[in-house]
C-alpha positions in Angstrom: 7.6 40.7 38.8 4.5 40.0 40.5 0.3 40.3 40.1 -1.7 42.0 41.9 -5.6 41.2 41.6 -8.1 43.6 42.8 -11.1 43.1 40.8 -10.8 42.9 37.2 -7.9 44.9 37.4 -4.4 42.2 37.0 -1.0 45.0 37.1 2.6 43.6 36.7 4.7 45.3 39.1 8.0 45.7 38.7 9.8 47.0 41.4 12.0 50.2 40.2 11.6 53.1 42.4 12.2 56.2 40.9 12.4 59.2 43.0 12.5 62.3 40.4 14.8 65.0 42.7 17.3 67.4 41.4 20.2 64.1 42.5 19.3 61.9 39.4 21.0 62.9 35.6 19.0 63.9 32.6 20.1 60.7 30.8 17.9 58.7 33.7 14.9 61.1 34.0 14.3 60.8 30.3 14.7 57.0 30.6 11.7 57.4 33.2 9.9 59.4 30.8 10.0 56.8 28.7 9.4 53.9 30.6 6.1 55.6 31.9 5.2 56.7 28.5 5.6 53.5 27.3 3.5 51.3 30.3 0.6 54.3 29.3 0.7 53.3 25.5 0.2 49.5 27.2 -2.2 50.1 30.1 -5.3 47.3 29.4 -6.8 48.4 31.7 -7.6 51.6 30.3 -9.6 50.6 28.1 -11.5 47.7 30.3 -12.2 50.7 33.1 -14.4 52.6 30.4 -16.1 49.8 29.3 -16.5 48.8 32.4 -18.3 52.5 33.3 -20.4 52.9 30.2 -21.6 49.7 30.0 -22.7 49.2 33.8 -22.9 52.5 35.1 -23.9 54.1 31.7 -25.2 57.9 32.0 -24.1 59.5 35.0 -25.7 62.7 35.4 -25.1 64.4 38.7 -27.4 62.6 41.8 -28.2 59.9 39.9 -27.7 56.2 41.7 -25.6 55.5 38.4 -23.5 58.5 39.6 -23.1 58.0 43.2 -22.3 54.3 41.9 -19.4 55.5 39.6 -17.8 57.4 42.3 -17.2 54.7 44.8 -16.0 52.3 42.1 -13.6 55.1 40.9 -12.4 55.7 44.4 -11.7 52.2 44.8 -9.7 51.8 41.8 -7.2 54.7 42.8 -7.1 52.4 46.4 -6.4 49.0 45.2 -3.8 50.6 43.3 -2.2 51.8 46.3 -2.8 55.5 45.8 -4.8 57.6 48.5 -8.0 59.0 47.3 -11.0 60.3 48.9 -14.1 61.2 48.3 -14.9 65.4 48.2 -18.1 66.1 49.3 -19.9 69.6 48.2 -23.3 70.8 47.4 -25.1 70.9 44.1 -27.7 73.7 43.6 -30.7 72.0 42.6 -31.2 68.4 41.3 -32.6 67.5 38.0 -32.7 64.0 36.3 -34.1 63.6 33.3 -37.3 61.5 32.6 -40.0 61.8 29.4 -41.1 63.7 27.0 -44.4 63.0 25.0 -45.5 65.6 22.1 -48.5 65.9 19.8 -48.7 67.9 17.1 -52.4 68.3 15.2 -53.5 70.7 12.4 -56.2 70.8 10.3 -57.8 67.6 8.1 -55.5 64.6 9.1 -52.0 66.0 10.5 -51.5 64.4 13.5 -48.4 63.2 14.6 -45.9 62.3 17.6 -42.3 63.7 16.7 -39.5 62.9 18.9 -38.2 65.0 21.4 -36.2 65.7 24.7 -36.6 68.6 27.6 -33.3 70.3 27.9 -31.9 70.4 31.6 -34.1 71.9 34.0 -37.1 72.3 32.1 -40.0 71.8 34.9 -42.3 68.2 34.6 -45.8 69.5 33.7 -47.8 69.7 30.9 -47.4 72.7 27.9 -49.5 73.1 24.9 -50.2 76.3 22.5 -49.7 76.9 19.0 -46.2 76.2 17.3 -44.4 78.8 15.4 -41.6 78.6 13.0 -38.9 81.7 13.1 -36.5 80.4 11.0 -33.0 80.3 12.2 -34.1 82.2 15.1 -32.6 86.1 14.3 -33.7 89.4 15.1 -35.2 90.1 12.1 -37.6 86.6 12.0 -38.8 87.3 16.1 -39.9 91.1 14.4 -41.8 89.9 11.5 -43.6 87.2 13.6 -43.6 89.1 16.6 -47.8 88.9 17.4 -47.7 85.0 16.6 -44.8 84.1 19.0 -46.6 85.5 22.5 -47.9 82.1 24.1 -46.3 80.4 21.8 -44.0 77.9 21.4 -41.4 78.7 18.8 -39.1 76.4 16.9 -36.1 77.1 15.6 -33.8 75.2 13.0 -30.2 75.0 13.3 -26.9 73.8 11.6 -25.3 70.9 11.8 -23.1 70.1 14.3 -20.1 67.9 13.2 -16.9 69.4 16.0 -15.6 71.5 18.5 -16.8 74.6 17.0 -20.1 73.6 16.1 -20.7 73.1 19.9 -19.8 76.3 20.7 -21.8 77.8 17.5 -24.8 76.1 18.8 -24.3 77.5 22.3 -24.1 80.7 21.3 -26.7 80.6 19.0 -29.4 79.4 21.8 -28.5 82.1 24.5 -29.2 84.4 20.9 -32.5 82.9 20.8 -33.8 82.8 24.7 -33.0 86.5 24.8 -35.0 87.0 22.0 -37.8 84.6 23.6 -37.8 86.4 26.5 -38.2 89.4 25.1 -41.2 88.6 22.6 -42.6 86.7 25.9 -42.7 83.1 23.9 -44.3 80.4 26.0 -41.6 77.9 25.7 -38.7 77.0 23.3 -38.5 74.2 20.5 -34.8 73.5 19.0 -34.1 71.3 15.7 -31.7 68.7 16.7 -28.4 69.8 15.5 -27.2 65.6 14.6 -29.4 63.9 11.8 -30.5 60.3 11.9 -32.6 60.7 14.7 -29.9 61.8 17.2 -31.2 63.9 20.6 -29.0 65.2 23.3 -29.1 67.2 26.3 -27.5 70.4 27.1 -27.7 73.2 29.9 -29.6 76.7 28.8 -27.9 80.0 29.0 -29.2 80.2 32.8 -28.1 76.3 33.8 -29.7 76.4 36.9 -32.5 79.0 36.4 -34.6 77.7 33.6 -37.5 80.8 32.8 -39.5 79.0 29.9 -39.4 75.0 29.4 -36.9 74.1 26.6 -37.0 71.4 24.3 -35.1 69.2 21.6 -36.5 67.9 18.6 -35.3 65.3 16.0 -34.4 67.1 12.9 -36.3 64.7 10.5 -39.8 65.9 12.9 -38.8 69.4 13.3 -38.6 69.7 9.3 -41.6 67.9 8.6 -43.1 70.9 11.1 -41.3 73.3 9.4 -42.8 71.9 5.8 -46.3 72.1 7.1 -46.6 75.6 8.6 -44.8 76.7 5.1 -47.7 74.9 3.8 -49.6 77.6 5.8 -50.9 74.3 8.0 -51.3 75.9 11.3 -50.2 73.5 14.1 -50.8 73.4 17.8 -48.7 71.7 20.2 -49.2 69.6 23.5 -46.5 68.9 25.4 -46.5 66.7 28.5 -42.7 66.2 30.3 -42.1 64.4 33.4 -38.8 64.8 35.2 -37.0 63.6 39.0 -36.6 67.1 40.7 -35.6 68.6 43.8 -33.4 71.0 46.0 -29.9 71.5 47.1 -27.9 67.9 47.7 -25.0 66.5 48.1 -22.4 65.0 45.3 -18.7 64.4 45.5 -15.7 64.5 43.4 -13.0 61.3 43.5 -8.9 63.1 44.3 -6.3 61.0 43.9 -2.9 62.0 45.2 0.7 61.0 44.3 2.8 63.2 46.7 5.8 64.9 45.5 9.3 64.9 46.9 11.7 68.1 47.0 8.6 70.5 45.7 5.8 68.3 47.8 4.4 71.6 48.5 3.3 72.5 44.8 0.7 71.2 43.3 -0.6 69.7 40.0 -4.1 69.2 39.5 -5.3 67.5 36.4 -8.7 65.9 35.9 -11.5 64.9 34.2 -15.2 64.7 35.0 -17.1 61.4 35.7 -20.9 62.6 35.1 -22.3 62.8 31.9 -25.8 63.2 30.4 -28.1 60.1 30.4 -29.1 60.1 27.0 -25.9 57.2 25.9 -23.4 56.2 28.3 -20.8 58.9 28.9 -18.3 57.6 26.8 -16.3 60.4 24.7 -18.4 62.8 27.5 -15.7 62.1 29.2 -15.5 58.5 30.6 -12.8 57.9 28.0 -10.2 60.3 30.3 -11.5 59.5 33.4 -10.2 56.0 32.5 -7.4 58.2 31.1 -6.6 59.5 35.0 -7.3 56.4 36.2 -4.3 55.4 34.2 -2.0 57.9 34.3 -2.3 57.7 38.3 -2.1 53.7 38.1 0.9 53.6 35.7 3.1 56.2 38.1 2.2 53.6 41.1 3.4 50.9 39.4 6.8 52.0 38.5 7.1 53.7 41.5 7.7 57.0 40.1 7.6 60.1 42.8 7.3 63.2 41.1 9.6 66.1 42.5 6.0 68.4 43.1 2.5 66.8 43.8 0.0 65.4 41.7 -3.9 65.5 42.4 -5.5 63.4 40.1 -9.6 64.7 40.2 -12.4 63.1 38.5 -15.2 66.1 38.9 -18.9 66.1 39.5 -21.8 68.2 38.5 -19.6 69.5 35.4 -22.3 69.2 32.7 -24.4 71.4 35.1 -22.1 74.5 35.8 -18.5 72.6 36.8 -20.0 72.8 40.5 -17.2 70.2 41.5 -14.4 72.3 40.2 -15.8 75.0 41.6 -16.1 73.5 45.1 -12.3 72.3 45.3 -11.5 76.1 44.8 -13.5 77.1 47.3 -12.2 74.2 49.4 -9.0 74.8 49.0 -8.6 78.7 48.7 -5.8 78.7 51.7 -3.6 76.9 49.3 -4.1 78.1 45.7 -0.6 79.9 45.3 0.9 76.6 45.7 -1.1 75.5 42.5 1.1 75.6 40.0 -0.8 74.2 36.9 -4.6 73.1 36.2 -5.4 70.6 33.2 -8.8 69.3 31.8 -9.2 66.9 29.8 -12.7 67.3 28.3 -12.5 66.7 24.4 -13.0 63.4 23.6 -11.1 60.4 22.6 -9.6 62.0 19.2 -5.4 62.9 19.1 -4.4 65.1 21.3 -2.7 68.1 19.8 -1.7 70.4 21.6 -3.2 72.7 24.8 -5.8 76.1 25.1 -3.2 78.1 27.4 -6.2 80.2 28.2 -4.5 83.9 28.1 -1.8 82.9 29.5 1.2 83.7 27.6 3.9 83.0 30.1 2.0 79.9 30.3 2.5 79.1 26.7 5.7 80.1 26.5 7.0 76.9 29.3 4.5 74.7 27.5 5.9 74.8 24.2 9.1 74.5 25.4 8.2 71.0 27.5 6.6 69.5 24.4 9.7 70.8 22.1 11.5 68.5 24.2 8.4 65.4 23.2 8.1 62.9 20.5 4.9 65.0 19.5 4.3 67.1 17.1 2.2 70.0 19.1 0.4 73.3 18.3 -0.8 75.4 21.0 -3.3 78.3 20.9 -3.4 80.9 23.5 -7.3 81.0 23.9 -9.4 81.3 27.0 -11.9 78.1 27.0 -15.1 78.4 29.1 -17.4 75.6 29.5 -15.5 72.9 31.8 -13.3 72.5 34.7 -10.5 74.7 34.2 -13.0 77.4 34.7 -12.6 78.1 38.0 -9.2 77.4 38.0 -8.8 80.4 35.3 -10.8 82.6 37.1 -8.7 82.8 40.2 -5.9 83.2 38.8 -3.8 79.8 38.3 -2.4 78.6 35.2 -4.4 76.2 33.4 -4.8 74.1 30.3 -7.3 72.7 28.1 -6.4 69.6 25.0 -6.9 70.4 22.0 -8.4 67.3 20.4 -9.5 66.5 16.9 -13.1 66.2 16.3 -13.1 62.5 15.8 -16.5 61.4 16.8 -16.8 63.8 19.0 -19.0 66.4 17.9 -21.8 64.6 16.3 -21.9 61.9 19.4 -21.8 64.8 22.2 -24.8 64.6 24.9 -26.5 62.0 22.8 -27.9 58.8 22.7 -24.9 57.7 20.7 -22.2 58.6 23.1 -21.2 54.8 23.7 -18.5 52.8 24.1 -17.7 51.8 20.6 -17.8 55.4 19.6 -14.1 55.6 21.6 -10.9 55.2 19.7 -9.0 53.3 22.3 -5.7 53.2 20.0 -5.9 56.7 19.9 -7.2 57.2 23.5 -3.9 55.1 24.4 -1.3 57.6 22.8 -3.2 60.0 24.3 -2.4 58.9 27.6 1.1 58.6 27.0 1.5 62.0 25.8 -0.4 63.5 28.5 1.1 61.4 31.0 4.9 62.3 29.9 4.1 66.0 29.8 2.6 66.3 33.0 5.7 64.5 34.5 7.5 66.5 33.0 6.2 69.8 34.1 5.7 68.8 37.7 9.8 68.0 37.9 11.0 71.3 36.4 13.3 73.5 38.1 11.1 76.0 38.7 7.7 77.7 37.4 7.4 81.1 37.4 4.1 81.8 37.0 2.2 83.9 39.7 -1.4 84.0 39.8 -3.0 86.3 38.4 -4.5 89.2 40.3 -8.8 90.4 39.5 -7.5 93.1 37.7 -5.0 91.5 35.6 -7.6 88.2 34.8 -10.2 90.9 34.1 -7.6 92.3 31.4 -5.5 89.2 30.2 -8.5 86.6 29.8 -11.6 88.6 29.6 -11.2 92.1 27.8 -8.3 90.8 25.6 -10.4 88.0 24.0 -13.5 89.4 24.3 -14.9 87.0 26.5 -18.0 88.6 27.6 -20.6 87.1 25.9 -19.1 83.7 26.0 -19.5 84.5 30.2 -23.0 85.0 29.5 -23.8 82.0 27.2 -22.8 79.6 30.4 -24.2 81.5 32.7 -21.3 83.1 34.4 -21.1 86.1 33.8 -23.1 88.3 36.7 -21.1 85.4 39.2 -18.1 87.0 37.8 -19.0 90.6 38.2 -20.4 90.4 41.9 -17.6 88.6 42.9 -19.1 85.4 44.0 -17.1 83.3 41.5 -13.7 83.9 40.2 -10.7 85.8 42.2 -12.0 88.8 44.4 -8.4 90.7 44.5 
């Protein structure tokens, strides 16, 4: 055994090459199964490369320097490790980083008061002001009854608590609810109750991402109340708003792939990734630095025992997913020549709680081989076969290719997401560890099977399997994908 130093990164090599081809018994694959398992559940450096990120690169939103920063420090880990990886250039729409937010809010006799607040993404730098209206939870039915007050105003809106998974998605769906309904009664901008208590704000795209039509705004649930308690008081209260924010146009980001090449099946590919931007409000941490560390490691740990899958593995770490999965999107596009040879497409997107089990995404063929890889585990998985939009196995779905999402337990998740408090010590590195290990040890084991039957899927067949049969419409609309889908510039065109 010997070290290797490159940076803070020390690796005990031990020289056992292990070339994974139909001329090696069961007996010995499973022994490499374990053995690589086992080095993930032991990686230190895991857990030192997402400190490392959080800590000195911290939020890493898409053009940022922190960004561009974090992707030539990821590229060089895959390097020193001896694994080839490059740097994937493509073009972001528009750039947006966020900067401040100032609000007053006066009424009559002595209410005066500066609550705090964020702009969501893309709201414009100026400065706002009219008077503030309260409808409720933000239904049909409040809009109607205030309907003359809203027009030029700014509305705000309480919502739920959001404590997991689902309460993400509930709060998505509930603010493209709402901007429809502002547009409609011609509101002059949008004010949301922060969904997290204790002071918490976060950042998250609107149901148009790129193409904001009214400024957008996040306020700390203990302000928006006391808001809410004056104007049942019948206080009338006006608003000024002053925002300042980095913007420009169309620029240039890059995603980080990694590549392990395979032997008999070099020609098929895995791809499984995770996405190295975050929001700027904490330091990316369960957003997602905790499984790009995880890819750094699953990558790493296959180097160092030498292990040579029988069908390639790309290991990506996205860009520009927080805005609209750009990066995903681009290595599609990139690589459109060659996606029949893509056999399988992971994310990894949930967090740092356990792992248990995968979002087959409409794909019952696909479920069908997954359960019966992870049968054949140490874990104790549940599968659901349910279409997830809202990271990067989007594009992958739409085209066609079989793709998985974890399923992770809420953990810290939820409460933490796109907020201040998305920082290191938030992570559960024991659990981020077994994590690793399971994920590493099924995608081994997929990438050396016999054979995959699973074809793409043809327009027709993803317009019936993922869309239509789960009702995915709205959900299209909520992240802005919908009309990309239906005039063919996103998605499969056949």
């Amino acid at each position: 055994m010997f070290a290797l130093d490159f940076g803070k990164h020390y690796v005990m090599l031990t020289v056992v090459f292990f070339f994974l081809s139909t001329g090696i018994s069961n007996s010995q694959i499973e022994t490499i199964y374990s053995q690589y398992r086992t080095s993930l559940n032991q990686d230190s450096c895991l857990i030192s490369d997402l400190q490392y990120l959080c800590d000195h690169y911290g939020g890493r939103v898409t053009g940022s320097n922190a960004n561009l920063a974090s992707v030539d420090w990821a590229r060089d880990i895959f390097n020193a490790a001896g694994i080839q990886a490059d740097k994937d250039a493509f073009r972001m729409p528009t750039l947006w980083l966020g900067g401040t937010t100032k609000m007053q809010i006066t009424g009559k006799n002595t209410v005066d008061f500066s609550p705090q607040a964020v702009s969501k993404y893309k709201t414009q730098s100026g400065k706002f002001s009219g008077e503030l209206v309260s409808v409720g939870e933000g239904d049909s039915l409040s809009f109607a009854e205030n309907a003359t007050k809203i027009k030029n105003a700014f509305i705000l809106v309480e919502t739920d608590l959001c404590l997991d998974i689902n309460g993400l998605f509930a709060e998505y769906k509930h603010a493209t609810e709402v901007e429809l309904l502002a547009e409609q009664y011609k509101a002059a901008g949008i004010i949301f109750m922060a969904s997290r208590p204790k002071g918490l704000l976060y950042r998250f795209i609107s149901s148009k991402t790129t193409e904001l039509s009214r400024p957008q705004f996040v306020m700390v649930r203990e302000d928006a109340k006391r808001c809410i308690r004056l104007l049942e008081d019948a206080e009338k209260l006006d608003i000024r708003i002053t925002t300042q924010h980095q913007e420009g146009d169309a620029f240039e980001s890059y995603n980080v792939i990694a590549e392990i090449p395979g032997s008999d099946l070099a020609d098929e590919v895995i791809v499984i990734g995770a996405h190295l931007d975050s929001w700027a409000l904490g330091t990316g941490a369960n957003d997602n630095g905790c499984n790009v560390a995880m890819m750094l490691s699953l990558a790493r740990q296959m180097k160092v025992l030498a292990i040579q899958p029988r069908r390639t593995i790309r290991f990506a770490l996205w860009n520009g997913e927080e805005q609209g999965y750009f990066g995903s999107l681009a290595y599609v596009q990139q690589n459109s020549t060659s996606l029949d040879d893509h056999r399988l497409a992971i994310s990894i997107d949930i967090g740092s709680g356990e792992i248990t089990g995968f979002f087959t995404n409409g794909r019952k063929d696909l479920y069908d081989i997954v359960d019966n890889i992870t049968q054949r585990m140490q874990d104790s998985l549940v599968h659901l076969n349910i279409p997830i939009v809202g990271t990067d196995n989007y594009d992958f779905m739409m085209e066609g290719i079989p793709n998985l999402v974890g399923i992770h337990k809420p953990q810290l998740y939820g409460i933490n997401y796109h907020a201040s408090s998305d920082t290191f010590d938030k992570v559960d590195t024991t659990q981020l560890k077994k994590n690793s290990g399971m994920i590493g040890e099924f995608i081994l084991r997929y990438a050396n099977q016999d054979s995959i039957d699973l074809p793409r899927l043809t327009r027709k067949e993803i317009q019936q399997r993922v869309i239509d049969d789960h009702d995915l419409d709205f959900t299209l609309q909520m992240f802005n994908v919908w009309e990309s889908w239906k005039n063919r510039e996103r998605g499969r065109v056949d």
